[in-house]
C-alpha positions as CSV (number, residue, x, y, z in Angstrom):
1,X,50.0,-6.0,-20.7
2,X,48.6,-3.7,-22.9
3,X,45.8,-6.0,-24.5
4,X,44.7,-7.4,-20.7
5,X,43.4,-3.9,-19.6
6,X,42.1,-3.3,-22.6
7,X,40.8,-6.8,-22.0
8,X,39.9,-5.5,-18.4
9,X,38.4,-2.6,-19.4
10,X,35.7,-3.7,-22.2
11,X,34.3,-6.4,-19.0
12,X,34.0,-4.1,-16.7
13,X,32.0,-1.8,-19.5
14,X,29.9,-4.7,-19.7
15,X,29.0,-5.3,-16.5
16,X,28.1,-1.7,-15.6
17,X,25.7,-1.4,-18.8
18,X,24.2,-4.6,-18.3
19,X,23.9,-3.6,-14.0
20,X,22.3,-0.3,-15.2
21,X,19.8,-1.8,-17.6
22,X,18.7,-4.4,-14.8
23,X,18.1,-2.2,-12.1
24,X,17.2,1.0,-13.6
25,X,15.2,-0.1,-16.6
26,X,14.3,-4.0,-16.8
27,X,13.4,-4.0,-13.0
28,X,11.5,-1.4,-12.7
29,X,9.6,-0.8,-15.6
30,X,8.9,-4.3,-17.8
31,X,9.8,-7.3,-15.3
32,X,10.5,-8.6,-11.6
33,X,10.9,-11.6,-10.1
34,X,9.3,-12.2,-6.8
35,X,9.3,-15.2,-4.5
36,X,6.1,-16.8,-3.0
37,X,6.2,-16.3,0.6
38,X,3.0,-18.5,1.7
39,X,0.6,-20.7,0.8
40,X,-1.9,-18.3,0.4
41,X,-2.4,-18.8,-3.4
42,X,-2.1,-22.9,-3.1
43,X,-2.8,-24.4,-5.5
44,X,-2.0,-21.9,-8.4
45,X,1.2,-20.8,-6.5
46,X,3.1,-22.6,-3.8
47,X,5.7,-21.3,-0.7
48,X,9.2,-21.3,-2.5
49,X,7.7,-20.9,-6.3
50,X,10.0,-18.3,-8.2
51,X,7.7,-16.1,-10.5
52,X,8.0,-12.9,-13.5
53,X,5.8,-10.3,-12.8
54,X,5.1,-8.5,-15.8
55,X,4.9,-4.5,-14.7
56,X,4.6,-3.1,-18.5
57,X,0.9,-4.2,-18.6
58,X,-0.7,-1.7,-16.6
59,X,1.5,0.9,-16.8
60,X,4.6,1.0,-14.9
61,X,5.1,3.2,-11.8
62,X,8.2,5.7,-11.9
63,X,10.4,5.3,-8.8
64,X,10.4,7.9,-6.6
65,X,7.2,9.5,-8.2
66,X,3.5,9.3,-7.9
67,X,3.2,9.3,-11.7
68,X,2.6,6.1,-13.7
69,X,3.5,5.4,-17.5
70,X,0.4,4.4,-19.6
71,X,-0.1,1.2,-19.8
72,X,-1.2,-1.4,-22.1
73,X,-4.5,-2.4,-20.3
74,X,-6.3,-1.5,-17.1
75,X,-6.2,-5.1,-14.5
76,X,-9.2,-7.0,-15.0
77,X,-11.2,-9.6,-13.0
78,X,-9.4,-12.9,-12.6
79,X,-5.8,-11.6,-13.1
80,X,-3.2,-12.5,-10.3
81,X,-1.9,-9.3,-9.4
82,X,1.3,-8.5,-7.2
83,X,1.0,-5.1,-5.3
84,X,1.8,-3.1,-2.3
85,X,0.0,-4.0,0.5
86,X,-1.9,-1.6,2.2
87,X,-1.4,-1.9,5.6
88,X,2.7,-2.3,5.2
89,X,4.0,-0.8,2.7
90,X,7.4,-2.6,2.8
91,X,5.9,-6.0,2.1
92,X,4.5,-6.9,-1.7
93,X,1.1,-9.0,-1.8
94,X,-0.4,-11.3,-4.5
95,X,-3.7,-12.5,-5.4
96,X,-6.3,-13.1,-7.4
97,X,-8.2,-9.3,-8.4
98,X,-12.2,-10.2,-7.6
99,X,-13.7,-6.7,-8.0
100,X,-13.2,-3.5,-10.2
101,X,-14.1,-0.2,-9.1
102,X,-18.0,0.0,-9.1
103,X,-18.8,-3.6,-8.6
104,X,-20.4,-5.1,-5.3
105,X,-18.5,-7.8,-3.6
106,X,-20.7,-10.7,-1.7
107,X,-19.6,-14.2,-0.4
108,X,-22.6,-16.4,0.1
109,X,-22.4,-20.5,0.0
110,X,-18.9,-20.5,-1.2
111,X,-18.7,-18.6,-4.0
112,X,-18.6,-15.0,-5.2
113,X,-21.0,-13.0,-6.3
114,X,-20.3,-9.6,-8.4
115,X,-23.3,-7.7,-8.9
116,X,-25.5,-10.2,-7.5
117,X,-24.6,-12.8,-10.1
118,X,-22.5,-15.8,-8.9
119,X,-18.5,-15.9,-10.5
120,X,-18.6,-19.4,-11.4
121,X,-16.3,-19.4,-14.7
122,X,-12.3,-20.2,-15.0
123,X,-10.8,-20.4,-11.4
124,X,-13.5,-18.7,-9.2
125,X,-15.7,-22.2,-9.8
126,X,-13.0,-24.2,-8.4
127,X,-12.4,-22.7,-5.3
128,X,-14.9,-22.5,-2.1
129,X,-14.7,-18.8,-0.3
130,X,-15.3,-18.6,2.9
131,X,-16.7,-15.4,4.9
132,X,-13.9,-14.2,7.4
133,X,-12.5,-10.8,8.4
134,X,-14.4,-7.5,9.0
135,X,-15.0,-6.6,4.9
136,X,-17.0,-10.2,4.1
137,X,-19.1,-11.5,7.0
138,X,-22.1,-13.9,6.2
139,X,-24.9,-11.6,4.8
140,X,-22.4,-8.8,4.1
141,X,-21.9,-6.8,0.7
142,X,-19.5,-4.4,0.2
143,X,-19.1,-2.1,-2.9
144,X,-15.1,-1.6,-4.3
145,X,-14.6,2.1,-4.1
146,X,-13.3,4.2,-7.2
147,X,-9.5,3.9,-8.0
148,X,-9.5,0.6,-5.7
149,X,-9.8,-3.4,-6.0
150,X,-10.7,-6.5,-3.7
151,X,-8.4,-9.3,-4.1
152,X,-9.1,-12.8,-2.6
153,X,-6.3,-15.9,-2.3
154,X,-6.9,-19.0,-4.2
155,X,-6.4,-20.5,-0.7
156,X,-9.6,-18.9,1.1
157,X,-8.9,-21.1,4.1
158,X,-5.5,-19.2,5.3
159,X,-5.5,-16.2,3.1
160,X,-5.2,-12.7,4.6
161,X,-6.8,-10.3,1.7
162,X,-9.0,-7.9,1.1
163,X,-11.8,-9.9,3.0
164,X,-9.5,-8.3,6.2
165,X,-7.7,-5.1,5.2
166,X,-10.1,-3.9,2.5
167,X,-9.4,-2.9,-0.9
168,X,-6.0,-2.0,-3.1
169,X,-5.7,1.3,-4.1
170,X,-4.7,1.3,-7.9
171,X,-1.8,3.1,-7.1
172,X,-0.3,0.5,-5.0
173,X,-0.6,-2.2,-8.2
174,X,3.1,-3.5,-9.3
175,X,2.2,-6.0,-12.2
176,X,0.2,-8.9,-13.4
177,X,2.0,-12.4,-12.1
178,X,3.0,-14.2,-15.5
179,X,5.2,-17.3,-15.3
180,X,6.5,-19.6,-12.7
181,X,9.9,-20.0,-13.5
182,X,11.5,-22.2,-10.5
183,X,11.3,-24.3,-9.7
184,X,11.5,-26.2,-13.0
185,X,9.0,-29.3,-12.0
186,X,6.3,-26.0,-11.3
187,X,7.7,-24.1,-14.5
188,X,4.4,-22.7,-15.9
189,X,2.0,-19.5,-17.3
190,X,-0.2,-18.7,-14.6
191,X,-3.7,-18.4,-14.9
């Protein structure tokens, strides 16, 4: 009777140091898993796809806090972010990050242009933009504020981003989408 508690005992250890290290360490500071709502990032991510979102990268945010550990680089042009979005806080977004701070965003023809020079390499080549919502109308530059980004969807067509609600503020960034990891026919580093 003796050795079963003990038994007893040394599981339930277990399971409290390993719940403990999942939700108050892994989860919010190095990885999440998040689950693709819509189809606005077809064809790089699909409704149903189960994917890591790698929070460590840029620095991760400290629950409860406005403060945000350093992180290993700042998000850069291309990446496929996941972050709060701005006009709900209670949801979680992700796209594709299209402008830094500083740069000026214009959709002409289909494609982007940063700084007046078309995006053409990697992903942005592949994919025609179109000019909808308030923040990207035919003819119609805009410039991404300090501290802030403009995110587009891979699926332009049916993709409600920053062409409609305007930029993410940096402090509403979670992490840099790494891997599909379910479902295992769509198991893959995103890119």
């Amino acid at each position: 009777m003796k050795m079963n508690r003990q038994i007893l005992r040394e599981w339930i250890e277990s399971i409290v140091i390993a719940a403990f290290l999942a939700f108050c360490v892994i989860r919010p500071f190095i990885i999440q898993a998040f689950k693709i709502p819509t189809g606005s990032m077809r064809m790089t991510l699909v409704e149903g796809d189960l994917i890591l979102v790698n929070k460590f990268i840029y620095g991760p945010k400290v629950p409860f806090t406005g403060l945000r550990l350093p992180g290993l680089r700042k998000p850069q042009r291309g990446d496929v972010i996941v972050f709060i979005y701005p006009e709900d806080p209670k949801k979680d977004f992700i796209k594709r990050l299209v402008g830094i701070p500083g740069d000026t965003v214009e959709i002409k023809n289909g494609t982007v242009y940063i700084n007046g020079k078309p995006l053409l390499d990697s992903v942005f080549g592949q994919i025609f933009y179109y000019n909808y919502g308030d923040f990207e109308r035919p003819g119609h530059k805009v410039t991404v504020p300090a501290g802030s980004f403009f995110v587009l969807g891979d699926n332009s067509r049916s993709s409600k981003d920053s062409r409609y609600w305007g930029f993410v503020p940096w402090k509403n960034v979670l992490g840099k989408a790494l891997v599909i990891f379910w479902p295992p026919q769509r198991i893959r580093i995103i890119k």
